[in-house]
N, C-alpha and C positions, 0 to 999 in steps of 0.2 A: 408572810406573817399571818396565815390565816387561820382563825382560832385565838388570837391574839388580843382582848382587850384590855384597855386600860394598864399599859404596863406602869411598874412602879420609877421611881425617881431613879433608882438605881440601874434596872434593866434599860432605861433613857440613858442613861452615860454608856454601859456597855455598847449600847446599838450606837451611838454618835461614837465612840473610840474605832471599832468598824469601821463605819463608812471612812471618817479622818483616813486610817491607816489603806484602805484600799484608795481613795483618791492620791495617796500618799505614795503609791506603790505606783499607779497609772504614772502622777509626773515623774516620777524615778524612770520608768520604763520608757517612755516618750522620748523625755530628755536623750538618754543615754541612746536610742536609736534614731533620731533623728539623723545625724552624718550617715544613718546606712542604710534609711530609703532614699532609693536611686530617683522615685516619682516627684516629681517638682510641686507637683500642686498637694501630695499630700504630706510634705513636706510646712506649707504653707498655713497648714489644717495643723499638724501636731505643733508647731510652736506656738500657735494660741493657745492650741489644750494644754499645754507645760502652764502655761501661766495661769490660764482657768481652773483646773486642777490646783495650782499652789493656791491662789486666791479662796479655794473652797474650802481647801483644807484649814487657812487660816481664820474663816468664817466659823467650821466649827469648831477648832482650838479656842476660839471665842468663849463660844456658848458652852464648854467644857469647864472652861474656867469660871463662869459664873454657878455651873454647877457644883463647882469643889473639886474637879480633877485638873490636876496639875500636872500629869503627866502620863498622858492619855498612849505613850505605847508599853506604857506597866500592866503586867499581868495580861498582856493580850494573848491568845490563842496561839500556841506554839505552830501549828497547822498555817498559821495565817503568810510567817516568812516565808514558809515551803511553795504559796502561792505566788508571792510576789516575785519571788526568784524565776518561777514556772515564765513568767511576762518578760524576765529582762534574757529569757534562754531563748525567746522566740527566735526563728532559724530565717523572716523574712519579712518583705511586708503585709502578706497577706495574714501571717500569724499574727503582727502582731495588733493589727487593728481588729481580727476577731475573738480574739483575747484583750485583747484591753477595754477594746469598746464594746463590742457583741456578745463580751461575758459577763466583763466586770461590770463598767459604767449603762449598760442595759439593767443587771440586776439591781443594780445600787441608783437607779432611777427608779424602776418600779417601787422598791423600797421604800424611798423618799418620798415618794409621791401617796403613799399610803401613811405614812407617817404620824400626819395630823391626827387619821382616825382612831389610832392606837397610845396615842399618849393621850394624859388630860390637857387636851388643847385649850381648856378656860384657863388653866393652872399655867400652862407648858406655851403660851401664846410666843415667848423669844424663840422657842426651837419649831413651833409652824413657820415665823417668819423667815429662820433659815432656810427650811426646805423651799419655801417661796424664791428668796435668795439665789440658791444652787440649782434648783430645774432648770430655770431655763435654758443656760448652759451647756448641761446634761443631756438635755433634748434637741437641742444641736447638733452636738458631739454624735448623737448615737443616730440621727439620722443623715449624720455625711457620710459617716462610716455604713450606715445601709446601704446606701446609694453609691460610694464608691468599691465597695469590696468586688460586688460582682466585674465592676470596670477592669481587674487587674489580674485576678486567681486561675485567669490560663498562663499566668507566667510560673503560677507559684504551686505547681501540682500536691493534694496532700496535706494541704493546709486545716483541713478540718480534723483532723488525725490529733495535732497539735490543739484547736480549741478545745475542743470534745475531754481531752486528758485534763485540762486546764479548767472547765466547769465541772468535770469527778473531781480533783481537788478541792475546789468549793464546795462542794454539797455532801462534799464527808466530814467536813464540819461546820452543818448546819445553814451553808450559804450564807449568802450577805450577811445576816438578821445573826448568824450563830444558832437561831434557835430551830433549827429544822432539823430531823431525823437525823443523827451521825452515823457516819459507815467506815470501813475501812478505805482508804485510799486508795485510788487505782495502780496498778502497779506503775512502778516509773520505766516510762519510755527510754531506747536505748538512743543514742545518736543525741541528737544537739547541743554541743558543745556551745557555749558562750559565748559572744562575739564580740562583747561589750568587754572595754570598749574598742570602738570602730577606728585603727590606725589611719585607716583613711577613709575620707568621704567620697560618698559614694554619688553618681550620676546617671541616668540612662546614656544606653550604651553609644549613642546619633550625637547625643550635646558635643559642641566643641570644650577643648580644653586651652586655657591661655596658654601663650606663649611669649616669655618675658620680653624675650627681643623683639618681637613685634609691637610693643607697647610703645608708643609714643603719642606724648601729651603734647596734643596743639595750644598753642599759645592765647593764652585766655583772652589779650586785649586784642591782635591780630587777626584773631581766626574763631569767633566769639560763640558761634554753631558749633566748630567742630569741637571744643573745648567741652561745651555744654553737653554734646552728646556720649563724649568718651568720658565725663563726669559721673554722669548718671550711668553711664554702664560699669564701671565701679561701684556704683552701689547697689547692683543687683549682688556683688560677689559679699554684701554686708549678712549673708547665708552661712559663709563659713563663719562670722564670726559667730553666730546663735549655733549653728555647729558646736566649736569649738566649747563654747558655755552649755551644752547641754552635756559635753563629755566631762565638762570639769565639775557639773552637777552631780554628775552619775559616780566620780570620783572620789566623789569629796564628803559619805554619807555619817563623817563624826562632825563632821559642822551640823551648830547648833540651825532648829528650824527658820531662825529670824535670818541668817548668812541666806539658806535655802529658798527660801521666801523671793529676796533680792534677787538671788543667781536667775529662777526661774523670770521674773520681772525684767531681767538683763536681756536674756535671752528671746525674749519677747518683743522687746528693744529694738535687740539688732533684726529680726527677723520683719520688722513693720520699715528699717531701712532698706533694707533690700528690696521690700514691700514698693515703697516709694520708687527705687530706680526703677524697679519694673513698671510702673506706672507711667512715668516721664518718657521712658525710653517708647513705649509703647505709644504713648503721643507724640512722641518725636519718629515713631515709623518705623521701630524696630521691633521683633519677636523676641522675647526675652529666651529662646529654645535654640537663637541663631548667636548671644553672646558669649563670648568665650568667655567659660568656670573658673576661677585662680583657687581650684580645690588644693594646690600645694601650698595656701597658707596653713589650710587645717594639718595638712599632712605633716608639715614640719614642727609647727605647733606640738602635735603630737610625739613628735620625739623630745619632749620636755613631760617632768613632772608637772602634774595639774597645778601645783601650786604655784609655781614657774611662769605656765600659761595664764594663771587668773593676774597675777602681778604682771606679768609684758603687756597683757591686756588693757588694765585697767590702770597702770602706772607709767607705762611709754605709750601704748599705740593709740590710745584717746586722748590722751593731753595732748600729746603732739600735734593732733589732729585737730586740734579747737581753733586755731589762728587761720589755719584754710579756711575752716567755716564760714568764720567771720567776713573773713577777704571776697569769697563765693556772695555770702550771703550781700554784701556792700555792691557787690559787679553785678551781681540779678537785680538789685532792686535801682541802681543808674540803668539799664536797658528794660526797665520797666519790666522783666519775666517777674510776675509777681507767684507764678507755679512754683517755679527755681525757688525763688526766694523761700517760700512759706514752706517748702518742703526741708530745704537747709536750715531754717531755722527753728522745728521741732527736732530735728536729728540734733541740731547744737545743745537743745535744752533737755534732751534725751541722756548726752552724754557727760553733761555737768554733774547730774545723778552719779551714772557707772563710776566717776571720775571720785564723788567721796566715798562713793560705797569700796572702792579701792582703797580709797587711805582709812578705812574702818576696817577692812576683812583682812587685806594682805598682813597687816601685822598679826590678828587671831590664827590667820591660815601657816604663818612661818613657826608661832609658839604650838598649835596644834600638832605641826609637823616635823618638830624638832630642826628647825633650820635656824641655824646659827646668826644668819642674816639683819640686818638692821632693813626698816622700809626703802630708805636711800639708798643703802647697798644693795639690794635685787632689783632697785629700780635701774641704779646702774648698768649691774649687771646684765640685766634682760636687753635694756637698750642696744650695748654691746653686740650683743648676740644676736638683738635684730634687724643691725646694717649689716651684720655678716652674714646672716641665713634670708631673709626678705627678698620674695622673687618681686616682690611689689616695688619700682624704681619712686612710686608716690611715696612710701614711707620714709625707704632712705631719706627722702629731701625733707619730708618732716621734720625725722629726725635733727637733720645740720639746719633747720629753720627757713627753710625756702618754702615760701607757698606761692 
């Protein structure tokens, strides 16, 4: 923005519909790749930035609307889809953290962080306190992704090929701000087909993968360790289900931004439960890199339409799931694990949320999508479908009410 003073109220909305629209496009791209970085830990970093990205976004949908725009992706720069699509073609992981973060959320920091000086900040003091708001954030984001890029891009030969064509799309029209020098566009790259979305999730090549029949649940009052420890290894696999929500995000982009908003929050959810087993498990003496992945929930998952998936989700496989809680939650806190306990019982009140926000979206999602269905009839149905498809023998029992 340099050369830039005092912009007017009006070029203030343009530049805040920008940034929205690019944070916009980051949780688009995240979401929708997270099942297919195979790195664990970065992994761990993009489903916070889903949710940090949605949160920012809705911070300036805010201050949008107190400025009188109502609908902040009207008239935006035709150039700007062409970008966003450029992030969701990336071909790896190394693309797409230096395009999301080393292009986009690096420029669109600097931006913000200059922000104050170029609006009337005595006039404009709501939209300094956003950029207040979103840096720090930002400044996270962009310095994990410094730090971790070099960690990985011998695996990912080439990858700069792919950012470099991705900041010539921005800076042919104008960058972040829109108001820098226009150019033609570089020409479009041949090869990277779409990937999104990811049929199946993805793992490093060493992790174990579950295997149903070996699955046996020791007996909670009998064997009270082994119970506890094969518990919480189950919730490291709470990955596919933020998986699986980041693909029905990526899915699903005529839902309104408040459905959007949630999904990314959900997803965030599931990926602080996972969070948690690995945490337990890890006091309890295990590497979360030696657990076997039950990646064929997401898989199968996957051969369902998203709408399908958001309903089994959030209309059987969570409701189902709240009486274990509780029962978990009652048997930790008589053996005094008061860890067990307090961990099962933010995940219980994590999922009372997904649990309405289901009985609010799946009907928008079935009229959206022309499905014939009533909310009880897919919830049926999906149930249905998953004692018969569920490599998880925990669900079944769910499902018939055994906890």
């Amino acid at each position: 923005m340099s050369g830039l003073k005092h912009i007017t109220i009006e070029q203030n909305v343009e530049f805040l519909k920008r940034y929205a629209f690019f944070e916009r496009a980051a949780m688009r791209a995240l979401a929708g790749w997270l099942p297919g970085v195979p790195e664990w830990d970065a992994k761990n970093e993009i489903g916070l930035h889903v949710w940090e990205s949605a949160d920012a976004v809705d911070v300036i949908y805010n201050r949008l609307r107190e400025l009188r725009c109502h609908q902040p992706e009207r008239n935006i720069s035709p150039a700007l889809p062409i970008v966003a699509a450029a992030l969701d073609k990336s071909a790896n992981t190394a693309e797409v953290i230096a395009t999301v973060y080393l292009v986009i959320k690096k420029l669109l920091l600097e931006a913000l962080r200059i922000h104050p000086e170029v609006t009337w900040s005595n006039f404009d003091n709501p939209t300094v306190k956003l950029t207040e708001q979103v840096i720090p954030a930002l400044e996270q984001q962009v310095a994990w992704a410094e730090a971790f890029l070099p960690t990985i891009i011998d695996r990912y030969p080439d990858w700069e090929i792919w950012r470099d064509y991705v900041a010539g799309l921005l800076a042919s029209d104008g960058g972040i701000n829109g108001v820098g020098a226009k150019s033609s566009p570089p020409d479009r790259l041949e090869g990277h087909p779409l990937l999104l979305p990811w049929m199946q999730c993805q793992r490093m090549p060493d992790w174990p993968i579950f295997k149903p029949e070996e699955d046996i649940q020791p007996d909670r009052k009998t064997d009270p360790e082994g119970y506890r420890l094969w518990r919480f290894k189950h919730y490291t696999n709470e990955m596919t289900a933020a998986e699986t929500l980041g693909s029905i995000l990526w899915m699903t982009p005529e839902m309104s931004w408040e459905y959007q908003h949630n999904v990314a929050r959900h997803l965030w959810d599931e990926l602080r439960h996972s969070q948690l087993g690995q945490i337990r498990i890890q006091q309890l003496g295990l590497n979360v890199a030696d657990v076997p992945q039950v990646v064929q929930i997401y898989n199968v998952m996957m051969t369902l339409p998203a709408v399908e998936q958001y309903a089994l989700l959030t209309t059987v496989l969570e409701p189902n799931g709240m009486p274990e809680k509780t029962t978990n939650r009652e048997h930790w806190e008589a053996l005094q694990d008061e860890i067990s306990a307090a961990a099962v019982s933010y995940d219980w009140s994590d999922e009372n949320f997904h649990v309405r926000w289901g009985q609010k979206w799946t009907p928008v999602l079935l009229k959206t999508y022309n499905y014939p269905e009533t909310l009880e009839e897919i919830r049926v149905r999906m149930e249905a479908w998953m004692i018969e498809n569920t490599p998880v023998k925990m669900q079944q029992k769910h499902a018939h009410h055994e906890y």
